[in-house]
N, C-alpha and C positions, 0 to 999 in steps of 0.2 A: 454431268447429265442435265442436271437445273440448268447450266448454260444454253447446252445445247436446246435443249426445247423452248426456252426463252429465243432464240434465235431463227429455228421454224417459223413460230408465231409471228415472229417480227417478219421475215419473209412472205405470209401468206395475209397480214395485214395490209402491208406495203405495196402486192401485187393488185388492190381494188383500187388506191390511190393517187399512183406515178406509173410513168413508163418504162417500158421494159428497159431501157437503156438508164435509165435511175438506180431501176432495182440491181441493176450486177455492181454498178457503184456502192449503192447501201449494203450489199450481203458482203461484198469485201470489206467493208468498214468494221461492220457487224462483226463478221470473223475474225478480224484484226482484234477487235477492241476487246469481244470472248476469251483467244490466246491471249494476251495481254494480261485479264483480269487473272486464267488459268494459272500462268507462270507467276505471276503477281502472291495469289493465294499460299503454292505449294513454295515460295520460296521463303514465305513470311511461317505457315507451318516448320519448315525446316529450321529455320533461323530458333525460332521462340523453341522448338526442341534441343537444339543444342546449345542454346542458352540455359536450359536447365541441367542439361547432363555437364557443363561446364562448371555449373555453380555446385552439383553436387560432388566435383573430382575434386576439383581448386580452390574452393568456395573463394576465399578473400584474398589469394593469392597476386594475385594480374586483377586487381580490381582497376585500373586505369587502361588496359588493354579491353577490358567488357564495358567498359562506360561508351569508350569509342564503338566497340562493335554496338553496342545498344542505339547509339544514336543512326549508326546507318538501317538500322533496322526501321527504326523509327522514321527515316526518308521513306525507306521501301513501302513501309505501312500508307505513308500520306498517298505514293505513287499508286500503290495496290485502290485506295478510297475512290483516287481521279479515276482510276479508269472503269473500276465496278459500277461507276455511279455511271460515265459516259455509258454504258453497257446497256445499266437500265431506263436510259433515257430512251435510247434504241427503242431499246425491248416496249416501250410501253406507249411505241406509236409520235413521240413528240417530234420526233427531227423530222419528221416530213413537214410539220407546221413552220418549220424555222426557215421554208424558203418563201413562205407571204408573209407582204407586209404586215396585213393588220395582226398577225398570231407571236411576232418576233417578241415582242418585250413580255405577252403570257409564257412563252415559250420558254425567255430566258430564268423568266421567276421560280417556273416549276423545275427547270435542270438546278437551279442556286439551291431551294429546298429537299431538291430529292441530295443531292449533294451533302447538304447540313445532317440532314437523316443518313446519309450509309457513314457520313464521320464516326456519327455516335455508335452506330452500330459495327461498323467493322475496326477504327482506328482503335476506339476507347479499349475492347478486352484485351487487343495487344500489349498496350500503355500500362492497364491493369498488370497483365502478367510480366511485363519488363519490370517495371516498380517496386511488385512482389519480390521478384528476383532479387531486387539489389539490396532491399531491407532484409532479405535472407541474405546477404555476405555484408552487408552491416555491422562490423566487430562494437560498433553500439546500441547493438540492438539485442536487449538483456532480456527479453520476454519468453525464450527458450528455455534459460538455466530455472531447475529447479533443484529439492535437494534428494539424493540419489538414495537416500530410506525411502522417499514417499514414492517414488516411480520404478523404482527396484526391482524385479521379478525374483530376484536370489531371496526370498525371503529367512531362510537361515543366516545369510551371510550378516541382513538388516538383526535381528534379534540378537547375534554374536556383538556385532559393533557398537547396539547402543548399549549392550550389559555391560561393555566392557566403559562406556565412557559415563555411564551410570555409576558405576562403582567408583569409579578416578575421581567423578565430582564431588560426593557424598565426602570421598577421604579429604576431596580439599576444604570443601564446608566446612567439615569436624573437626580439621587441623589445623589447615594452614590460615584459615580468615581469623578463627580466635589468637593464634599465635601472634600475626602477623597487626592485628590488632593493639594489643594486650603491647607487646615491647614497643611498636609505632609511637603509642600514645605515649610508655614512660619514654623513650629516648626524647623524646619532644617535647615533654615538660620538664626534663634536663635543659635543655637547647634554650627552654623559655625563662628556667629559674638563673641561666649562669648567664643570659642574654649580655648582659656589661661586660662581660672576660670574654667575650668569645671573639676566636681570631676570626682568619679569613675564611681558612678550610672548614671551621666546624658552622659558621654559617651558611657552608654551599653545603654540608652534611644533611644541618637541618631540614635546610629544601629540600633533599633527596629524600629525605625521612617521610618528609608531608606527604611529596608524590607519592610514594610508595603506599602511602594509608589511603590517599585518594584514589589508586588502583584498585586494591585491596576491596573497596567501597564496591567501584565500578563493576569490580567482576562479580558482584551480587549478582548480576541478569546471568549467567551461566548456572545456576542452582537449577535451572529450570530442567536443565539437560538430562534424556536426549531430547526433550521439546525445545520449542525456541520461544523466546518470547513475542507476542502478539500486540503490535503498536502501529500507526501511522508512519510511513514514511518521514514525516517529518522530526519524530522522537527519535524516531532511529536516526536521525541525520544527529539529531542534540547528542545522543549515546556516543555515537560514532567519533564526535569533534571534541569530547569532554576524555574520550580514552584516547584518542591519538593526542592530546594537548598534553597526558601524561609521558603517552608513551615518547613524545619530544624530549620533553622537560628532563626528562629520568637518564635521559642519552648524553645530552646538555652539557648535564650538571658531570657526568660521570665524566666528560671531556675536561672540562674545568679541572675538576678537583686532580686527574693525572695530571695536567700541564702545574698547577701549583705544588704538587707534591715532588714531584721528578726534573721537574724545570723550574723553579723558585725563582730566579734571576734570568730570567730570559725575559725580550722586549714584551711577549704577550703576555707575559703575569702582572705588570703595569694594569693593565688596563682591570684586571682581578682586584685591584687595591682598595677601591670601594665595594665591601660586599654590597649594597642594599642596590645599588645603581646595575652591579652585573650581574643579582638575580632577577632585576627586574628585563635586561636586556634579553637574558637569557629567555626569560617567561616569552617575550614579545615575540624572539623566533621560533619559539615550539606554538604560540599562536598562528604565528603568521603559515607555519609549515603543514599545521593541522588545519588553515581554510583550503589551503593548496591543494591536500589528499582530501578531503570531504566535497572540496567543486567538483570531484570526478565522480561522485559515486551514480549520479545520472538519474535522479529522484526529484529533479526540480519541479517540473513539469506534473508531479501527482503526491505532492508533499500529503496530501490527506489520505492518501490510499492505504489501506490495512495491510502490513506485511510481516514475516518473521524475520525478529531482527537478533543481530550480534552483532560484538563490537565491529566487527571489520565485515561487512552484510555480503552477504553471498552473490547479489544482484549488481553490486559494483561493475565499472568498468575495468577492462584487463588496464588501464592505465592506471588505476587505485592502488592494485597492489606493486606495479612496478617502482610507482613514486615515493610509495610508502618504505620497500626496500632500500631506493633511493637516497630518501632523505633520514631515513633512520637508521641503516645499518650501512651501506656503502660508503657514505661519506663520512661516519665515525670512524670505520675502519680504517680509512684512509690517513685520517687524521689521526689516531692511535701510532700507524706505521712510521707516520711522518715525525711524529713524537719519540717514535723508538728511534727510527733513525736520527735524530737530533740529540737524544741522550748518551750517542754511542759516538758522537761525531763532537759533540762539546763540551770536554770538559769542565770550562771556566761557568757553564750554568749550572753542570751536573755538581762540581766539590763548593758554590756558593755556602758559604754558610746560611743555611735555612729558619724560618722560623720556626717558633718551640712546637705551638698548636700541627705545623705542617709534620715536622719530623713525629711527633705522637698518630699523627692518622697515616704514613706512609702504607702501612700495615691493611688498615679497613677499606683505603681507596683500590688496591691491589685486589682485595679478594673481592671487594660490588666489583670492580671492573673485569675480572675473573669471570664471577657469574654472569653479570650479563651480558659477556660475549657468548656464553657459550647455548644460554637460553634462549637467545636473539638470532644467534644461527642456525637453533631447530627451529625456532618458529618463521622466519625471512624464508629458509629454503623450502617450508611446506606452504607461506606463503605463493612463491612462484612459482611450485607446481601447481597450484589453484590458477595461477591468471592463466598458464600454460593449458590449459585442457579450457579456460575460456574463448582463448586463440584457437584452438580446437576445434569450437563449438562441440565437446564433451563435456555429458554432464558428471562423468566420474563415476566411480563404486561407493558402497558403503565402507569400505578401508579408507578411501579417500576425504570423507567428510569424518570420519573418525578421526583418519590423521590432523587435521584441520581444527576440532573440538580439543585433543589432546596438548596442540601447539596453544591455543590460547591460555588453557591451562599453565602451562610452561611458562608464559608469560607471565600469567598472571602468580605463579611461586616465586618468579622473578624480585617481588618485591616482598615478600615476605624474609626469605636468606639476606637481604638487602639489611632490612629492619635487624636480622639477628646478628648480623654481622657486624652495622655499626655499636650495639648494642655490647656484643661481646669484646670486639675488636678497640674500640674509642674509647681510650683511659679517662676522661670526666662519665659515659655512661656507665662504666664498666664499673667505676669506684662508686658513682651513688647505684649502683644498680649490690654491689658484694656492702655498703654502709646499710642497706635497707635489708639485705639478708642478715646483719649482724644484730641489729635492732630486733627484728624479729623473733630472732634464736635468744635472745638476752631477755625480754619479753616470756619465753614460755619456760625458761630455767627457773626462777621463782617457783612458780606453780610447780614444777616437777619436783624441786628439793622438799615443799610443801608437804605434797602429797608421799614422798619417800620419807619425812620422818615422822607423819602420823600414822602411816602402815608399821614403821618402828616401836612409836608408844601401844597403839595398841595390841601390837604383838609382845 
Protein backbone atom coordinates (compact mmCIF):
# COMPACT_ATOMS: atom_id res chain seq x y z
CA UNK A 1 0.00 0.00 0.00
CA UNK A 2 3.05 2.34 1.23
CA UNK A 3 4.46 1.32 -2.23
CA UNK A 4 1.79 2.09 -4.02
CA UNK A 5 1.22 5.64 -2.94
CA UNK A 6 4.80 6.39 -2.98
CA UNK A 7 4.41 5.67 -6.69
CA UNK A 8 1.31 8.09 -7.36
CA UNK A 9 3.27 10.85 -5.85
CA UNK A 10 6.15 10.09 -7.72
CA UNK A 11 3.80 10.30 -10.96
CA UNK A 12 1.97 13.49 -10.07
CA UNK A 13 5.47 15.04 -9.09
CA UNK A 14 7.04 13.94 -12.32
CA UNK A 15 4.03 15.26 -14.40
CA UNK A 16 5.09 19.25 -13.48
CA UNK A 17 8.72 18.45 -14.52
CA UNK A 18 9.29 16.15 -17.87
CA UNK A 19 7.31 15.23 -20.70
CA UNK A 20 4.73 13.21 -21.30
CA UNK A 21 6.79 10.89 -23.18
CA UNK A 22 9.33 10.70 -20.02
CA UNK A 23 6.74 10.24 -17.80
CA UNK A 24 5.31 6.55 -19.38
CA UNK A 25 9.14 5.67 -19.28
CA UNK A 26 9.58 6.71 -15.53
CA UNK A 27 6.01 5.10 -14.23
CA UNK A 28 7.35 1.88 -15.92
CA UNK A 29 10.55 1.97 -14.11
CA UNK A 30 8.67 2.95 -11.01
CA UNK A 31 6.40 -0.02 -11.39
CA UNK A 32 9.12 -2.30 -12.20
CA UNK A 33 11.34 -1.29 -9.31
CA UNK A 34 7.85 -1.22 -6.73
CA UNK A 35 7.23 -5.23 -7.90
CA UNK A 36 10.80 -5.80 -7.47
CA UNK A 37 11.05 -4.34 -3.97
CA UNK A 38 7.17 -6.38 -3.39
CA UNK A 39 8.52 -9.72 -4.28
CA UNK A 40 11.87 -8.85 -2.71
CA UNK A 41 10.07 -8.11 0.70
CA UNK A 42 7.53 -11.18 0.88
CA UNK A 43 10.18 -13.54 -0.28
CA UNK A 44 12.77 -12.36 2.45
CA UNK A 45 9.48 -12.51 5.12
CA UNK A 46 9.10 -16.05 3.81
CA UNK A 47 12.52 -17.28 4.03
CA UNK A 48 13.30 -15.59 7.69
CA UNK A 49 9.79 -17.76 8.52
CA UNK A 50 10.89 -20.80 7.69
CA UNK A 51 14.12 -20.38 9.00
CA UNK A 52 12.54 -20.37 12.22
CA UNK A 53 10.12 -23.20 11.97
CA UNK A 54 13.35 -25.19 10.58
CA UNK A 55 15.41 -24.35 13.49
CA UNK A 56 12.58 -25.28 15.78
CA UNK A 57 11.71 -29.02 14.00
CA UNK A 58 15.64 -29.83 13.31
CA UNK A 59 17.24 -27.45 15.44
CA UNK A 60 21.05 -28.59 14.86
CA UNK A 61 20.37 -31.32 12.70
CA UNK A 62 21.50 -30.12 8.78
CA UNK A 63 23.16 -27.29 10.34
CA UNK A 64 25.57 -27.07 6.97
CA UNK A 65 22.37 -27.34 4.81
CA UNK A 66 20.93 -23.84 6.82
CA UNK A 67 24.28 -22.02 6.80
CA UNK A 68 23.88 -22.34 2.91
CA UNK A 69 20.26 -21.50 2.87
CA UNK A 70 21.22 -18.51 5.20
CA UNK A 71 23.76 -17.18 3.03
CA UNK A 72 21.39 -17.02 0.04
CA UNK A 73 19.08 -15.28 2.10
CA UNK A 74 21.41 -13.04 2.96
CA UNK A 75 22.02 -12.17 -1.17
CA UNK A 76 18.18 -11.79 -1.39
CA UNK A 77 18.33 -9.48 1.61
CA UNK A 78 21.30 -7.22 -0.12
CA UNK A 79 19.16 -7.50 -3.64
CA UNK A 80 15.81 -6.69 -1.54
CA UNK A 81 18.25 -3.14 -0.02
CA UNK A 82 19.25 -2.25 -4.01
CA UNK A 83 16.12 -2.05 -5.14
CA UNK A 84 14.02 -0.57 -2.01
CA UNK A 85 16.44 2.04 -2.09
CA UNK A 86 16.22 2.51 -6.17
CA UNK A 87 12.47 2.81 -5.34
CA UNK A 88 12.85 5.45 -2.88
CA UNK A 89 15.09 7.47 -5.04
CA UNK A 90 12.08 7.49 -7.44
CA UNK A 91 9.75 8.16 -4.92
CA UNK A 92 11.44 11.27 -3.70
CA UNK A 93 11.74 13.11 -6.89
CA UNK A 94 15.68 12.67 -7.56
CA UNK A 95 15.96 10.77 -10.86
CA UNK A 96 14.54 13.51 -12.69
CA UNK A 97 17.62 15.64 -11.59
CA UNK A 98 20.03 12.83 -12.83
CA UNK A 99 19.54 13.83 -16.55
CA UNK A 100 21.41 17.59 -15.98
CA UNK A 101 24.57 18.11 -15.72
CA UNK A 102 25.03 20.37 -12.89
CA UNK A 103 22.51 17.95 -10.34
CA UNK A 104 24.42 14.54 -11.46
CA UNK A 105 27.15 14.24 -8.80
CA UNK A 106 24.22 15.84 -5.88
CA UNK A 107 22.23 13.46 -7.39
CA UNK A 108 24.51 10.47 -7.00
CA UNK A 109 25.59 11.53 -3.20
CA UNK A 110 22.01 11.41 -2.02
CA UNK A 111 21.05 7.83 -3.91
CA UNK A 112 24.75 6.53 -2.06
CA UNK A 113 23.24 7.83 1.40
CA UNK A 114 19.80 6.99 1.00
CA UNK A 115 21.23 3.50 0.10
CA UNK A 116 23.68 3.50 3.35
CA UNK A 117 20.39 4.38 5.27
CA UNK A 118 17.80 1.50 3.94
CA UNK A 119 21.13 -0.95 4.55
CA UNK A 120 20.78 -0.33 8.02
CA UNK A 121 17.35 -0.33 8.25
CA UNK A 122 16.09 -3.12 6.21
CA UNK A 123 19.42 -5.51 5.68
CA UNK A 124 20.57 -5.20 9.57
CA UNK A 125 17.13 -6.84 11.32
CA UNK A 126 17.42 -9.80 8.80
CA UNK A 127 21.14 -10.39 9.70
CA UNK A 128 19.91 -9.77 13.30
CA UNK A 129 17.38 -12.49 13.12
CA UNK A 130 19.53 -15.07 10.89
CA UNK A 131 22.37 -14.71 13.62
CA UNK A 132 19.81 -15.26 16.42
CA UNK A 133 18.87 -18.33 14.65
CA UNK A 134 22.13 -19.96 14.35
CA UNK A 135 23.24 -19.16 18.00
CA UNK A 136 19.75 -20.90 18.87
CA UNK A 137 21.24 -24.34 16.94
CA UNK A 138 24.52 -23.55 18.45
CA UNK A 139 25.18 -27.08 20.33
CA UNK A 140 27.80 -24.45 22.27
CA UNK A 141 25.75 -22.28 23.27
CA UNK A 142 25.06 -23.15 27.00
CA UNK A 143 22.93 -20.14 28.06
CA UNK A 144 19.61 -22.19 27.86
CA UNK A 145 20.47 -25.04 30.40
CA UNK A 146 19.31 -24.54 33.75
CA UNK A 147 18.68 -26.79 36.61
CA UNK A 148 15.07 -28.54 36.26
CA UNK A 149 14.15 -27.70 40.34
CA UNK A 150 14.52 -24.11 39.75
CA UNK A 151 12.29 -23.89 36.30
CA UNK A 152 10.07 -26.89 37.20
CA UNK A 153 6.26 -26.41 37.35
CA UNK A 154 5.86 -30.06 38.83
CA UNK A 155 6.60 -28.78 42.06
CA UNK A 156 5.68 -32.09 44.00
CA UNK A 157 7.92 -33.93 41.76
CA UNK A 158 10.82 -30.88 42.77
CA UNK A 159 10.24 -31.42 46.88
CA UNK A 160 10.04 -35.53 46.37
CA UNK A 161 13.63 -35.30 44.52
CA UNK A 162 15.48 -33.17 46.67
CA UNK A 163 14.10 -35.09 50.01
CA UNK A 164 15.28 -37.94 48.52
CA UNK A 165 18.92 -36.66 47.52
CA UNK A 166 18.75 -34.70 50.88
CA UNK A 167 18.62 -37.81 52.78
CA UNK A 168 21.37 -39.84 50.55
CA UNK A 169 23.70 -36.89 51.36
CA UNK A 170 23.36 -36.46 55.08
CA UNK A 171 23.94 -40.57 55.14
CA UNK A 172 27.08 -40.13 53.13
CA UNK A 173 28.25 -37.13 55.35
CA UNK A 174 27.63 -39.27 58.65
CA UNK A 175 29.05 -42.49 57.10
CA UNK A 176 30.91 -42.79 54.37
CA UNK A 177 33.38 -39.44 54.65
CA UNK A 178 34.31 -40.41 58.36
CA UNK A 179 34.88 -44.05 57.39
CA UNK A 180 36.38 -43.29 54.36
CA UNK A 181 38.54 -41.06 56.13
CA UNK A 182 39.39 -42.77 59.37
CA UNK A 183 40.88 -46.22 57.37
CA UNK A 184 42.40 -43.80 54.28
CA UNK A 185 44.55 -42.19 56.66
CA UNK A 186 45.62 -45.58 58.74
CA UNK A 187 46.13 -47.68 55.54
CA UNK A 188 48.54 -44.71 54.49
CA UNK A 189 50.46 -44.56 57.48
CA UNK A 190 50.91 -48.30 56.91
CA UNK A 191 52.19 -47.52 53.40
CA UNK A 192 54.39 -44.73 55.09
CA UNK A 193 55.90 -46.68 58.21
CA UNK A 194 56.79 -49.99 55.85
CA UNK A 195 57.84 -47.39 53.06
CA UNK A 196 61.54 -49.52 52.65
CA UNK A 197 59.70 -53.27 52.21
CA UNK A 198 57.34 -52.14 49.93
CA UNK A 199 57.03 -53.78 46.61
CA UNK A 200 55.76 -52.57 43.41
CA UNK A 201 52.00 -53.34 43.91
CA UNK A 202 51.68 -51.98 47.25
CA UNK A 203 53.23 -48.70 46.06
CA UNK A 204 50.64 -48.26 43.17
CA UNK A 205 48.03 -49.28 46.40
CA UNK A 206 49.27 -46.41 48.17
CA UNK A 207 48.60 -43.94 45.45
CA UNK A 208 45.31 -45.43 45.15
CA UNK A 209 44.78 -45.01 48.81
CA UNK A 210 45.90 -41.09 48.64
CA UNK A 211 43.48 -40.54 45.69
CA UNK A 212 40.87 -42.01 47.26
CA UNK A 213 41.25 -39.54 50.58
CA UNK A 214 41.64 -36.71 48.03
CA UNK A 215 38.16 -37.66 46.50
CA UNK A 216 36.71 -38.23 49.79
CA UNK A 217 37.99 -34.35 50.53
CA UNK A 218 36.71 -33.11 47.22
CA UNK A 219 33.20 -34.37 47.59
CA UNK A 220 32.86 -32.04 50.60
CA UNK A 221 31.05 -29.45 48.00
CA UNK A 222 28.07 -31.92 47.78
CA UNK A 223 27.07 -31.43 51.55
CA UNK A 224 25.49 -28.55 50.34
CA UNK A 225 22.82 -30.68 48.42
CA UNK A 226 19.99 -30.02 47.12
CA UNK A 227 21.63 -26.44 46.87
CA UNK A 228 24.67 -26.18 44.90
CA UNK A 229 27.50 -24.49 45.64
CA UNK A 230 27.84 -20.71 44.82
CA UNK A 231 31.37 -19.60 43.24
CA UNK A 232 33.04 -18.06 40.16
CA UNK A 233 33.28 -19.81 37.22
CA UNK A 234 36.61 -19.81 37.57
CA UNK A 235 36.65 -21.96 41.02
CA UNK A 236 34.52 -24.17 39.47
CA UNK A 237 36.84 -24.62 36.62
CA UNK A 238 39.77 -25.29 39.87
CA UNK A 239 36.80 -27.96 41.44
CA UNK A 240 36.29 -29.35 38.24
CA UNK A 241 40.34 -30.26 37.21
CA UNK A 242 41.18 -31.19 40.87
CA UNK A 243 38.23 -34.13 40.81
CA UNK A 244 38.57 -35.31 37.29
CA UNK A 245 42.67 -35.40 38.14
CA UNK A 246 41.32 -37.88 40.80
CA UNK A 247 39.02 -39.34 38.93
CA UNK A 248 42.05 -40.09 36.13
CA UNK A 249 44.46 -41.16 38.53
CA UNK A 250 42.04 -43.64 40.49
CA UNK A 251 41.26 -45.40 36.91
CA UNK A 252 45.15 -45.25 36.20
CA UNK A 253 46.27 -46.86 39.01
CA UNK A 254 43.43 -49.58 38.94
CA UNK A 255 44.78 -50.43 35.31
CA UNK A 256 48.23 -50.85 36.69
CA UNK A 257 47.79 -52.71 39.62
CA UNK A 258 45.35 -55.63 37.14
CA UNK A 259 48.22 -55.68 34.63
CA UNK A 260 50.87 -56.40 37.70
CA UNK A 261 48.82 -58.67 39.50
CA UNK A 262 47.43 -61.04 36.49
CA UNK A 263 50.22 -60.38 34.05
CA UNK A 264 53.47 -60.26 36.29
CA UNK A 265 55.71 -61.25 33.19
CA UNK A 266 54.42 -59.60 30.31
CA UNK A 267 56.51 -56.95 28.28
CA UNK A 268 54.26 -53.97 29.87
CA UNK A 269 54.89 -54.81 33.55
CA UNK A 270 58.62 -53.73 32.65
CA UNK A 271 58.01 -50.65 32.41
CA UNK A 272 55.91 -50.94 36.19
CA UNK A 273 59.61 -51.91 37.66
CA UNK A 274 60.29 -48.49 38.81
CA UNK A 275 57.37 -47.63 41.15
CA UNK A 276 58.23 -43.78 41.83
CA UNK A 277 58.88 -43.10 37.87
CA UNK A 278 55.26 -44.94 36.93
CA UNK A 279 53.42 -43.24 39.54
CA UNK A 280 54.74 -40.23 38.42
CA UNK A 281 53.79 -41.14 34.59
CA UNK A 282 50.78 -42.11 35.71
CA UNK A 283 49.95 -38.73 37.54
CA UNK A 284 51.08 -36.82 34.32
CA UNK A 285 48.36 -38.67 32.20
CA UNK A 286 45.30 -38.08 34.55
CA UNK A 287 46.86 -34.32 34.33
CA UNK A 288 47.27 -34.16 31.00
CA UNK A 289 43.48 -36.02 30.53
CA UNK A 290 41.80 -33.76 33.06
CA UNK A 291 43.17 -30.28 30.94
CA UNK A 292 41.63 -32.04 27.99
CA UNK A 293 37.87 -32.56 29.71
CA UNK A 294 38.13 -29.10 31.67
CA UNK A 295 39.09 -27.08 28.02
CA UNK A 296 35.60 -28.08 27.22
CA UNK A 297 33.60 -26.95 29.82
CA UNK A 298 33.09 -23.44 27.87
CA UNK A 299 33.70 -20.92 30.79
CA UNK A 300 36.75 -19.15 29.41
CA UNK A 301 35.35 -16.25 28.17
CA UNK A 302 33.42 -15.29 31.95
CA UNK A 303 35.99 -17.03 34.37
CA UNK A 304 34.59 -14.30 36.95
CA UNK A 305 31.01 -14.87 36.52
CA UNK A 306 29.04 -16.23 39.68
CA UNK A 307 27.54 -19.77 39.11
CA UNK A 308 26.34 -22.94 40.71
CA UNK A 309 28.86 -25.34 40.64
CA UNK A 310 29.59 -29.31 40.93
CA UNK A 311 32.11 -31.38 40.25
CA UNK A 312 31.15 -32.15 36.71
CA UNK A 313 29.06 -28.33 36.11
CA UNK A 314 25.97 -28.66 34.55
CA UNK A 315 26.77 -25.69 32.00
CA UNK A 316 29.52 -27.80 30.36
CA UNK A 317 29.64 -28.64 26.68
CA UNK A 318 27.86 -31.94 25.46
CA UNK A 319 31.56 -32.65 24.42
CA UNK A 320 32.67 -32.69 28.43
CA UNK A 321 30.74 -35.48 29.14
CA UNK A 322 31.38 -37.51 26.07
CA UNK A 323 35.26 -37.24 26.68
CA UNK A 324 35.07 -37.58 30.11
CA UNK A 325 33.23 -41.18 29.33
CA UNK A 326 35.81 -41.44 26.86
CA UNK A 327 38.91 -41.13 28.58
CA UNK A 328 37.70 -42.53 31.79
CA UNK A 329 35.59 -45.36 31.32
CA UNK A 330 35.74 -46.51 27.55
CA UNK A 331 39.22 -46.81 27.31
CA UNK A 332 39.72 -48.65 30.74
CA UNK A 333 37.37 -50.98 29.64
CA UNK A 334 38.85 -51.71 26.67
CA UNK A 335 42.00 -52.26 28.26
CA UNK A 336 40.47 -54.50 31.11
CA UNK A 337 39.06 -56.70 28.02
CA UNK A 338 42.25 -56.64 26.30
CA UNK A 339 43.81 -57.70 29.56
CA UNK A 340 41.30 -60.48 29.91
CA UNK A 341 41.71 -61.57 26.67
CA UNK A 342 45.67 -61.85 27.06
CA UNK A 343 45.22 -63.82 30.46
CA UNK A 344 43.23 -66.43 28.79
CA UNK A 345 45.36 -66.54 25.65
CA UNK A 346 49.01 -66.62 27.49
CA UNK A 347 49.84 -68.86 29.56
CA UNK A 348 53.58 -68.37 30.01
CA UNK A 349 52.73 -64.63 31.70
CA UNK A 350 49.69 -66.03 33.47
CA UNK A 351 51.86 -69.35 35.52
CA UNK A 352 55.25 -66.74 35.74
CA UNK A 353 56.20 -67.07 38.97
CA UNK A 354 55.00 -63.92 40.60
CA UNK A 355 56.17 -61.70 43.15
CA UNK A 356 55.34 -62.17 46.98
CA UNK A 357 53.79 -58.47 47.51
CA UNK A 358 51.84 -59.11 43.85
CA UNK A 359 50.42 -62.61 44.91
CA UNK A 360 49.31 -61.09 48.66
CA UNK A 361 47.16 -58.18 46.74
CA UNK A 362 45.68 -60.45 43.92
CA UNK A 363 42.76 -60.40 46.13
CA UNK A 364 42.34 -56.38 46.88
CA UNK A 365 43.22 -55.47 43.25
CA UNK A 366 40.12 -57.80 42.14
CA UNK A 367 37.57 -56.36 44.50
CA UNK A 368 38.79 -52.04 43.80
CA UNK A 369 38.56 -53.31 40.37
CA UNK A 370 35.12 -54.88 40.96
CA UNK A 371 33.82 -51.76 42.48
CA UNK A 372 34.82 -49.55 40.41
CA UNK A 373 33.46 -50.86 37.44
CA UNK A 374 30.49 -51.14 38.63
CA UNK A 375 30.25 -47.55 40.23
CA UNK A 376 31.66 -46.05 37.06
CA UNK A 377 29.06 -47.62 35.00
CA UNK A 378 26.18 -46.05 36.87
CA UNK A 379 27.64 -42.90 37.02
CA UNK A 380 29.22 -42.88 32.82
CA UNK A 381 25.65 -44.00 31.75
CA UNK A 382 23.79 -41.17 33.69
CA UNK A 383 26.56 -39.16 32.64
CA UNK A 384 25.34 -39.56 28.85
CA UNK A 385 22.04 -39.37 29.50
CA UNK A 386 22.82 -35.59 30.66
CA UNK A 387 25.03 -34.68 27.49
CA UNK A 388 22.02 -36.60 25.60
CA UNK A 389 19.16 -34.21 26.54
CA UNK A 390 21.94 -31.38 26.06
CA UNK A 391 22.06 -32.46 22.32
CA UNK A 392 18.46 -32.06 22.81
CA UNK A 393 18.35 -28.79 24.07
CA UNK A 394 16.16 -30.47 27.01
CA UNK A 395 16.45 -29.15 30.21
CA UNK A 396 15.30 -32.55 31.77
CA UNK A 397 12.88 -33.37 35.02
CA UNK A 398 13.64 -33.23 38.62
CA UNK A 399 14.35 -37.29 38.32
CA UNK A 400 16.86 -36.42 35.97
CA UNK A 401 18.97 -33.98 38.05
CA UNK A 402 18.35 -36.34 40.82
CA UNK A 403 19.67 -39.06 38.86
CA UNK A 404 22.72 -36.95 38.25
CA UNK A 405 23.34 -35.90 42.21
CA UNK A 406 22.77 -39.60 43.29
CA UNK A 407 25.57 -40.89 40.45
CA UNK A 408 28.10 -38.50 41.83
CA UNK A 409 27.34 -39.79 45.16
CA UNK A 410 28.23 -43.19 43.81
CA UNK A 411 31.29 -41.98 42.75
CA UNK A 412 32.11 -40.39 45.39
CA UNK A 413 31.40 -44.07 47.83
CA UNK A 414 33.60 -45.33 45.17
CA UNK A 415 36.40 -44.53 47.06
CA UNK A 416 35.48 -45.07 50.37
CA UNK A 417 34.85 -49.50 49.58
CA UNK A 418 38.36 -48.71 47.94
CA UNK A 419 39.86 -47.60 51.30
CA UNK A 420 37.93 -50.58 53.17
CA UNK A 421 38.88 -52.99 50.84
CA UNK A 422 42.54 -52.35 50.72
CA UNK A 423 42.38 -51.99 54.33
CA UNK A 424 40.66 -55.28 54.91
CA UNK A 425 41.83 -57.14 51.94
CA UNK A 426 46.01 -56.22 52.03
CA UNK A 427 47.89 -58.61 54.53
CA UNK A 428 50.51 -55.61 55.91
CA UNK A 429 47.18 -53.27 56.46
CA UNK A 430 45.16 -55.96 57.68
CA UNK A 431 47.93 -57.41 60.30
CA UNK A 432 48.83 -53.84 61.66
CA UNK A 433 45.25 -52.99 61.40
CA UNK A 434 44.05 -56.77 63.82
CA UNK A 435 48.17 -55.99 65.97
CA UNK A 436 46.34 -52.48 66.97
CA UNK A 437 43.20 -54.37 67.87
CA UNK A 438 45.13 -56.64 70.00
CA UNK A 439 46.98 -53.93 71.84
CA UNK A 440 43.94 -52.45 72.47
CA UNK A 441 42.00 -55.42 73.98
CA UNK A 442 45.48 -56.29 76.08
CA UNK A 443 45.40 -52.63 77.31
CA UNK A 444 41.65 -52.76 78.90
CA UNK A 445 42.17 -56.56 80.24
CA UNK A 446 44.19 -55.09 83.19
CA UNK A 447 41.68 -52.76 84.30
CA UNK A 448 38.94 -55.28 83.93
CA UNK A 449 40.69 -58.26 86.01
CA UNK A 450 41.26 -55.03 88.47
CA UNK A 451 38.06 -54.09 88.83
CA UNK A 452 36.61 -57.92 89.09
CA UNK A 453 38.78 -58.80 91.94
CA UNK A 454 38.02 -55.64 94.13
CA UNK A 455 34.18 -56.17 93.60
CA UNK A 456 35.49 -59.82 94.95
CA UNK A 457 37.22 -58.49 98.12
CA UNK A 458 34.69 -56.25 98.89
CA UNK A 459 31.97 -58.58 98.53
Amino acid sequence: MCTCIHSLCWCVHVCKDVSSVNLCVHTCECMFACSCAWCAHMFMSGCTWYMHVFVSVYQDAYLPMYVHMYTCVLVCAWLYTHVHACQHVHVSGMYTRAYTSTGHKRHMHHIWKFREKQTRDCFYPYLNEGLRALLKMDRHNMSWVCYPSHVSPAVEEVIAAQSIISRCTQVYIAVCVPLSLVMGLFSLSVFILDRTRLGVLDRLLAGLTATSILVTLLSLNAAVRPDYMSTTNLGCGALSFFSNVCYFMAQYLQGATLLLSFLPESPCCRLLARPMASLAAIGGCAVCSSLIVVSLLGTSGELHTTTMCQADPLTAWPEYEIVKFSLGFALALSFQMVLLLLYATQPVWRAAPSQRDTASGRWVVLAVALNMLACRLFFNVVLLHRARLKLWKDVGSPWDELLMNLAELVLSGESCINVVAILLLHTPCRLRLLGLLERLTQRCRPGLDNSMSLNRVGG
